[in-house]
SEROVEX-312426 format. One line per 2 residues: number of its first residue (from 1); their letters; for each residue x negated, y negated, z of C-alpha. Coordinates in Angstrom, 2 decimals, always signed. Each point is the difference from the previous one (the first is absolute). Example, Ala and Ser with C-alpha at 12.3 -4.5 7.8 and 13.67 -1.06 7.14 Angstrom:
<rs>
1> as> -12.30/+4.50/+7.80 ~ -1.37/-3.44/-0.66
</rs>
This chain:
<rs>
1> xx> -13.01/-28.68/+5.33 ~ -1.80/+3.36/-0.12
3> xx> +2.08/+3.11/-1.15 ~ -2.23/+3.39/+1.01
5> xx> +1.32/+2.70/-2.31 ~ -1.58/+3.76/+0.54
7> xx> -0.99/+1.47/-3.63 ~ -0.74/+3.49/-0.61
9> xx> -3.72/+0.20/-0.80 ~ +1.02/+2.76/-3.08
11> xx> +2.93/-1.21/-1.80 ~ +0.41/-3.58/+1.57
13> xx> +3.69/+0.65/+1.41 ~ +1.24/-1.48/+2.92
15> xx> -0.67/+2.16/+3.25 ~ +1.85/-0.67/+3.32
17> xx> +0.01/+2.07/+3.55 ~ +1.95/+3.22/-0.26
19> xx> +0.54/+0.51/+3.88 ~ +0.13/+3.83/-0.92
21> xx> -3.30/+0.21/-0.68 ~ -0.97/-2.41/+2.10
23> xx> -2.37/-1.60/-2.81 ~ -0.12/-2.30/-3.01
25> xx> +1.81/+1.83/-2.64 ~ +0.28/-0.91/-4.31
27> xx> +3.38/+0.82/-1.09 ~ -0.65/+0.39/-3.36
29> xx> -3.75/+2.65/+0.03 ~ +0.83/+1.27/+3.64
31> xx> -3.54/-1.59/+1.22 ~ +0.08/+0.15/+3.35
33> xx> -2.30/-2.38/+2.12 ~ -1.18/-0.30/+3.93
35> xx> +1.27/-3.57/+0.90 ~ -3.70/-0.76/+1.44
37> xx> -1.16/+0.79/-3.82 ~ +1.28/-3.44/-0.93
39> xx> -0.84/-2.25/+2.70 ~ -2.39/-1.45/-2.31
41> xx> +3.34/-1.48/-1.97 ~ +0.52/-2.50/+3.14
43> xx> -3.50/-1.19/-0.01 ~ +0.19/-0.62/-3.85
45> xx> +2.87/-2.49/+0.44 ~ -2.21/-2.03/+3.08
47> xx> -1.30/-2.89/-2.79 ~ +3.35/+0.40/-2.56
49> xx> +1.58/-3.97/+0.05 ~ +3.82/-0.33/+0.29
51> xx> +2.06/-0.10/-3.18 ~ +1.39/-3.93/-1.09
53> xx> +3.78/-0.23/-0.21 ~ +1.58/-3.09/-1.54
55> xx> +3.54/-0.36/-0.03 ~ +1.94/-1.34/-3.49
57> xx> +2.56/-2.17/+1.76 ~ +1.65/-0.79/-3.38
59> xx> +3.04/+1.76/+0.50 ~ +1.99/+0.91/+3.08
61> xx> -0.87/-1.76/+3.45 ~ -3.24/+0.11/+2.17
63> xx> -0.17/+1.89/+2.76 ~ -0.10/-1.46/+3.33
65> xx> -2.97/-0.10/+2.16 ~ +1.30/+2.51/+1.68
67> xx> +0.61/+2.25/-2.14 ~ -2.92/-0.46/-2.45
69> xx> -1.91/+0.73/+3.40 ~ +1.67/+3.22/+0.38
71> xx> -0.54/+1.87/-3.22 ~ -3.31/+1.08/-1.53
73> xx> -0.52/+1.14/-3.86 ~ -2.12/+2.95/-1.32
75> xx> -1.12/+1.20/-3.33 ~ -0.49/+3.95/-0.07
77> xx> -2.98/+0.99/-1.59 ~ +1.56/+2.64/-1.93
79> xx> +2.69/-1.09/-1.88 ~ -0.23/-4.03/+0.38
81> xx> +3.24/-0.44/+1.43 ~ +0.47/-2.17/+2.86
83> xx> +1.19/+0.80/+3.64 ~ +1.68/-2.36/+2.13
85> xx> +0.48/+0.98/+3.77 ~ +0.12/-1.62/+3.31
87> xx> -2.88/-1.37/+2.08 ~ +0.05/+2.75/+2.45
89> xx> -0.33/+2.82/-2.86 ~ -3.19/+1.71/-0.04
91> xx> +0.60/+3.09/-1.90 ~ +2.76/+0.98/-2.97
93> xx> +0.46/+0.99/-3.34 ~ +0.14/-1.46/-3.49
95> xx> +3.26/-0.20/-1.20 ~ -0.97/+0.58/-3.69
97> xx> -2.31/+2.76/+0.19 ~ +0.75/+1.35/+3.52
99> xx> -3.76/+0.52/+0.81 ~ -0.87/-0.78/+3.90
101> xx> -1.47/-2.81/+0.96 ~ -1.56/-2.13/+3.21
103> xx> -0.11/-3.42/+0.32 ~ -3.95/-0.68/+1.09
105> xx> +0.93/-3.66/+1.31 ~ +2.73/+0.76/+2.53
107> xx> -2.10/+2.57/+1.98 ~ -3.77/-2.53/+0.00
109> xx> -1.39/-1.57/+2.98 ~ +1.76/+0.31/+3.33
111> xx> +3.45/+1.76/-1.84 ~ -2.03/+3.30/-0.31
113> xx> +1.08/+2.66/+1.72 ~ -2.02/+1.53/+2.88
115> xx> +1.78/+3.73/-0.83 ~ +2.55/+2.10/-2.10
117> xx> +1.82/+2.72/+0.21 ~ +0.82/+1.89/-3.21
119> xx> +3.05/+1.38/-1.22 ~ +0.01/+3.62/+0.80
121> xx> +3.28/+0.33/-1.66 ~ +1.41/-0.87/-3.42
123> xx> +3.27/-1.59/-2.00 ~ +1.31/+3.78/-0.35
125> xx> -0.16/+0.30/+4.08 ~ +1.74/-3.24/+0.77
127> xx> +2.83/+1.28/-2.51 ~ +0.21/+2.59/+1.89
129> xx> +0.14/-1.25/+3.01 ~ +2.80/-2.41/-0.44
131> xx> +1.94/+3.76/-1.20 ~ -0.84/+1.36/+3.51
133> xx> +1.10/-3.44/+1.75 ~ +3.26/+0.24/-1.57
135> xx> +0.52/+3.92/+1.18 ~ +2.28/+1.04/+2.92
137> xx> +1.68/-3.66/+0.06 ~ +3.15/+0.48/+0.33
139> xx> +1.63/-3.25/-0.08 ~ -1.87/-0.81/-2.59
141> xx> +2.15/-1.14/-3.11 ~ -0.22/+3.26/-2.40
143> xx> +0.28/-2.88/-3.31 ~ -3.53/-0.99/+1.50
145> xx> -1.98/+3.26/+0.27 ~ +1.94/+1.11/-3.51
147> xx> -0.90/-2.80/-1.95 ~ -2.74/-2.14/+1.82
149> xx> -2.41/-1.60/-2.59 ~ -3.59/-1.00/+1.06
151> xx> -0.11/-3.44/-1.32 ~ -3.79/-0.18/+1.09
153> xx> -2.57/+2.00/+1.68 ~ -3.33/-1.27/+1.17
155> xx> -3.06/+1.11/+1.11 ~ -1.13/-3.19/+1.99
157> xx> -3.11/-0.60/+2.57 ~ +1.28/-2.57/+2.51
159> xx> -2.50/-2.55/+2.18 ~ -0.35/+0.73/+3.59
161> xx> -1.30/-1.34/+2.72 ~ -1.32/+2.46/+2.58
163> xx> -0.58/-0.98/+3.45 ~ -2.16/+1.27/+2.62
165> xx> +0.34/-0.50/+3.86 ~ +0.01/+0.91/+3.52
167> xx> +2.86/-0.41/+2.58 ~ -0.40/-0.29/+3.53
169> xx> +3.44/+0.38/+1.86 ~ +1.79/+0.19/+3.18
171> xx> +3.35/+0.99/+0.26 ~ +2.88/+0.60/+2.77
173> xx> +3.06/+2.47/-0.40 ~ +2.85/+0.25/+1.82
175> xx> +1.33/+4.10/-0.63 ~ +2.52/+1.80/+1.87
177> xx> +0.57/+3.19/+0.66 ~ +3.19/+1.48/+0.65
179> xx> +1.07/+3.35/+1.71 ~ +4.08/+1.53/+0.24
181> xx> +1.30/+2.65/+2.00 ~ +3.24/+0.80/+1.69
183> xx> +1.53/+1.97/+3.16 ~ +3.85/+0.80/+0.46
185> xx> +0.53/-3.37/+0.77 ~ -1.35/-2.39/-2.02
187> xx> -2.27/-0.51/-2.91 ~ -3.49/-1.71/+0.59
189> xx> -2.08/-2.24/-1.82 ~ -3.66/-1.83/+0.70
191> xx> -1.94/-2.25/-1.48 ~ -4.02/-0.48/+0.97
193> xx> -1.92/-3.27/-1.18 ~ -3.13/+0.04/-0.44
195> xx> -2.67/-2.89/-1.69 ~ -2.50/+1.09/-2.24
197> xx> -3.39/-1.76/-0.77 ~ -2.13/+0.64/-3.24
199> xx> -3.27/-1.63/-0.90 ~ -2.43/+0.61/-2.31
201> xx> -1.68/-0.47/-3.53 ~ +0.68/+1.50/-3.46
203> xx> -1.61/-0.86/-3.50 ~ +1.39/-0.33/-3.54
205> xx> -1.59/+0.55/-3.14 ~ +1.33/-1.26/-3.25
207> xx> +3.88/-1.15/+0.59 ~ +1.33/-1.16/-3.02
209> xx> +2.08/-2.53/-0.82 ~ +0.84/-1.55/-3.57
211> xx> -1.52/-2.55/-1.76 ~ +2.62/-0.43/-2.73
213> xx> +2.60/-2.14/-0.20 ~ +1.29/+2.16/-2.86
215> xx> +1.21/+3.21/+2.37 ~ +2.07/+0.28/+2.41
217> xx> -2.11/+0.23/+3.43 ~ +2.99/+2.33/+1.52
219> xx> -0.76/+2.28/-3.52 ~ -3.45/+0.08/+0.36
221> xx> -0.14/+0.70/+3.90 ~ +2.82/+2.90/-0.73
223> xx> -2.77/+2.16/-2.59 ~ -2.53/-0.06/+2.70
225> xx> -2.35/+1.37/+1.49 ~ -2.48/-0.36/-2.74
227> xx> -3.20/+2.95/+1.18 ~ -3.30/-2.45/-0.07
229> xx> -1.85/+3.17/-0.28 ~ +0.82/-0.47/-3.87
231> xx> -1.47/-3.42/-0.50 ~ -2.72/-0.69/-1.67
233> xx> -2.40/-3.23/-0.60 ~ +1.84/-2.30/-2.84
235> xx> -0.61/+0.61/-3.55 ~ +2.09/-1.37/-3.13
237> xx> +0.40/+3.10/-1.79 ~ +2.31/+1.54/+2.27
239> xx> +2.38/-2.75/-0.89 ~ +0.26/+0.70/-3.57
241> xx> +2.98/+1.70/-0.81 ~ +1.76/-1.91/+2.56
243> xx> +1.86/-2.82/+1.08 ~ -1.80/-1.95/+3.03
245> xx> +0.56/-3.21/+1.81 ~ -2.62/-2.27/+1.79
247> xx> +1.38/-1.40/+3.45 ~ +1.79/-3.19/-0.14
249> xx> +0.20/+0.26/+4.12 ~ -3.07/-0.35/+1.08
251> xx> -1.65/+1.35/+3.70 ~ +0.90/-3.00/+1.85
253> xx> +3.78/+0.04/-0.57 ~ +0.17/+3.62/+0.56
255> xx> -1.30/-0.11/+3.15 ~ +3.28/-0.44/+2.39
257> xx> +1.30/+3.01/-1.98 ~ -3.42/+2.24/+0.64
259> xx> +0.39/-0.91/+3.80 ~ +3.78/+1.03/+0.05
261> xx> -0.87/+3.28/-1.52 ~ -3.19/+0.45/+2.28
263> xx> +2.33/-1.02/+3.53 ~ +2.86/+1.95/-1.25
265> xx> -2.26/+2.96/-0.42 ~ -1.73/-0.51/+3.27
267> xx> +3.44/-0.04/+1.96 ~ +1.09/+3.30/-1.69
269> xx> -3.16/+1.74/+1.26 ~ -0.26/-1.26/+3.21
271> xx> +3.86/+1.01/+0.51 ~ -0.76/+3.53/-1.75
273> xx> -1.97/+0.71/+3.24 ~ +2.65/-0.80/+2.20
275> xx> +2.37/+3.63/+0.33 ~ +2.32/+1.85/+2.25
277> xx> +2.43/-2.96/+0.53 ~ +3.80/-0.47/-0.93
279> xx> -0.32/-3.80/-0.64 ~ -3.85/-2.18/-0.62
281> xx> +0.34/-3.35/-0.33 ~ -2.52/-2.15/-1.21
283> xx> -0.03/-3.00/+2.84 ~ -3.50/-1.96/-0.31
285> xx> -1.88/+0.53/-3.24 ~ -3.85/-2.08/-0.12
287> xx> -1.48/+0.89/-3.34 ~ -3.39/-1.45/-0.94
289> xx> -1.57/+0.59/-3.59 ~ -3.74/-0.79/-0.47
291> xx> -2.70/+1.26/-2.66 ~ +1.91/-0.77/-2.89
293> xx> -1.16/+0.98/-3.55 ~ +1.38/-0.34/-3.45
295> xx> -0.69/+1.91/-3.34 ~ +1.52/-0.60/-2.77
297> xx> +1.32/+3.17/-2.79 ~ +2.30/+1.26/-1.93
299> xx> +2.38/+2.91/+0.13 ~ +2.16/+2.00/-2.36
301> xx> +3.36/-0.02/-0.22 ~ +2.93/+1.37/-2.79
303> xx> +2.76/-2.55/-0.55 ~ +2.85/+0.95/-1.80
305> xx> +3.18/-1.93/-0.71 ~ +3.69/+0.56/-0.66
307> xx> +3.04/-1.63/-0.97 ~ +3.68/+1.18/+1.32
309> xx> +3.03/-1.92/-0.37 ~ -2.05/-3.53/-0.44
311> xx> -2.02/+0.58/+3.21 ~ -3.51/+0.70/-0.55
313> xx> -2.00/+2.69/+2.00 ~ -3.66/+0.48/+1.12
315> xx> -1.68/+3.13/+0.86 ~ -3.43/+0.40/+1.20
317> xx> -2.29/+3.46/+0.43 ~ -3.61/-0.25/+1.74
319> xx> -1.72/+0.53/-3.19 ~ -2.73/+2.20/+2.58
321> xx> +2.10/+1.93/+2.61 ~ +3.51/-0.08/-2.02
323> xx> +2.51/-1.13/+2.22 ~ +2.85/-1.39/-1.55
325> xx> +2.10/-2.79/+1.44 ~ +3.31/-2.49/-1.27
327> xx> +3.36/-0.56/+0.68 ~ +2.50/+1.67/-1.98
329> xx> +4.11/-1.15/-0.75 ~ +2.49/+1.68/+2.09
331> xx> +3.34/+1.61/-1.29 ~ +2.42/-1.98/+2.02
333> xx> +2.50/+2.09/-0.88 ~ -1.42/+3.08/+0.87
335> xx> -0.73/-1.43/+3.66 ~ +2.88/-0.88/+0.54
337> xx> +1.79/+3.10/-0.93 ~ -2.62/+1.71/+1.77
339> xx> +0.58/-1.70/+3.37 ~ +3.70/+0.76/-0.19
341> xx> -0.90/+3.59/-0.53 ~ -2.24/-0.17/+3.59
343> xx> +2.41/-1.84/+1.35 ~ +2.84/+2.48/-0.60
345> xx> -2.12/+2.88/+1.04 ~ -0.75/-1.56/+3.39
347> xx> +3.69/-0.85/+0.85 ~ +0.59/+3.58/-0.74
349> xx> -2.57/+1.25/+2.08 ~ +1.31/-2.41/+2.59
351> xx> +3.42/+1.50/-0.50 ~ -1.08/+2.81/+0.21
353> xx> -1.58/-0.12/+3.11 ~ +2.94/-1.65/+2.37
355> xx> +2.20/+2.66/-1.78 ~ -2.08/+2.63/+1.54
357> xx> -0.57/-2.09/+3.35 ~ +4.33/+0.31/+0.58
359> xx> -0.14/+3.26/-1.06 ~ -2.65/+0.90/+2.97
</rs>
């Protein structure tokens, strides 16, 4: 297996992407360097063979098929030691020497990514982020704001699929509309029907949906949107630095997803253009999807991790627009005590108000 590490050109340190700068920085001279300025690295690797690994079987047990198939070895050309990951890694770090590096292999042939969009923000803005997530919530246990440990953070570019298509659709509504009004007699109340008919076309560009089986789709779905305007046409070094997966679900099994997103879509728009009625119904929905396109990139995303009480919790931040998503613990005490508290001041106000009704 190929390992593509970036050296610095004056004093041979590791360099990785500082999303800052938006370039190829060497933490050790301050180089900086244009990420086009070392395209040429990529084209070096083209004719490199794949490193030999035999396994000494001596002691312990072999692994399975299964697993042996799952795990790939790497020797960093820095500081010799050797980096075992999964098969969907493509980018990480050494664990001796910390230095950045991509894993050439994983991203050949058809696995390379048609785009990317780098990290705009950095480690510092994710930290920071999880501090402004945590503000204002008040059930939130105070033990967990006061003492909450990071047990990881993450910069990490995660495989999409992005889907392009056109829906034609034609849908009926049933709406009402209702109008009240009274004399001295009696109070009055009517309801109108009416059916609504919508047809027409509309075209999507680039709906995402995760390729990895290693985050949460629900996560990943919850950072977007993602601006496209940002990507640009694949290149390794914006990995380095980085954690990045390849996808280990591929177009074809994402597909049912991508047309849920695309018909779900559709239905909102077509019923945004529907207005002026109490009630809309949706009543006969014919939603046809045709041009379909698929590119595959890769997009950046902060994951951070916590632990409270035994119960481990993820946090993600669009490592481009910065919006922050998770779940958080609730103080069960606190709700509780606070839904008394409503619950007394409403039978007061109640109290209060057929007290004054007698006394009129």
């Amino acid at each position: 297996m190929a390992l593509q590490e970036y050296k610095c050109p004056c004093c041979g340190g590791a360099i990785s992407f500082d999303s800052t700068l938006q370039k190829m920085k060497c933490p050790y001279c301050d180089t900086e360097f244009d990420v086009e300025a070392l395209r040429g690295y990529d084209e070096d690797l083209k004719d490199e063979g794949s490193d030999d690994l035999e396994w000494n079987t001596d002691a312990g047990s072999q692994w399975s098929t299964n697993e042996e198939g799952s795990l790939r070895t790497y020797v960093c050309k820095s500081c010799g030691g050797e980096i075992i990951c999964d098969e969907n890694t493509a980018a990480t770090e050494c664990p001796y020497c910390n230095n950045p590096v991509v894993m050439m292999n994983q991203l050949k042939g058809n696995l390379k990514p048609d785009y990317v969009i780098p990290f705009k923000l950095d480690k510092k803005a994710a930290v920071e982020g999880l501090s402004k997530h945590l503000t204002g919530k008040f059930l939130l246990p105070k033990v967990f704001k006061d003492q909450n440990h990071l047990d990881e953070v993450k910069g990490v570019y995660v495989p999409f699929w992005l889907f392009d298509a056109d829906a034609d659709a034609d849908i009926r509504y049933r709406a009402t509309r209702t109008r009240m009004w009274s004399d001295s007699d009696y109070n009055y109340t009517e309801t109108s029907y009416f059916s609504i008919y919508r047809a027409g076309g509309i075209g999507f560009d680039h709906v995402p949906v995760d390729g990895s089986t290693h985050m949460a789709d629900d996560l990943m779905e919850s950072v977007e949107p993602f601006n496209f305007d940002g990507a640009v046409d694949f290149q390794t070094a914006y990995l380095a630095g980085y954690l990045a997966d390849k996808y280990d679900v591929d177009a074809e099994q994402s597909i049912n997803r991508a047309n849920d997103r695309v018909k779900a879509s559709t239905e909102d728009a077509f019923r945004n253009t529907v207005q002026g009625y109490a009630t809309v119904t949706p009543e006969a929905t014919n939603i046809r999807l045709h041009n379909g396109k698929t590119k595959y990139a890769l997009y950046p995303v902060w994951i951070l991790n916590t632990t409270y009480k035994d119960e481990k919790y993820t946090f993600a931040m669009n490592g481009q627009t910065g919006k922050f998503v998770g779940n958080l613990p609730t103080d069960w005490g606190k709700f509780w005590r606070f839904g008394a508290l409503i619950t007394a001041i409403v039978s007061a106000l109640i109290y209060g108000g057929m007290w004054l009704w007698q006394l009129l």
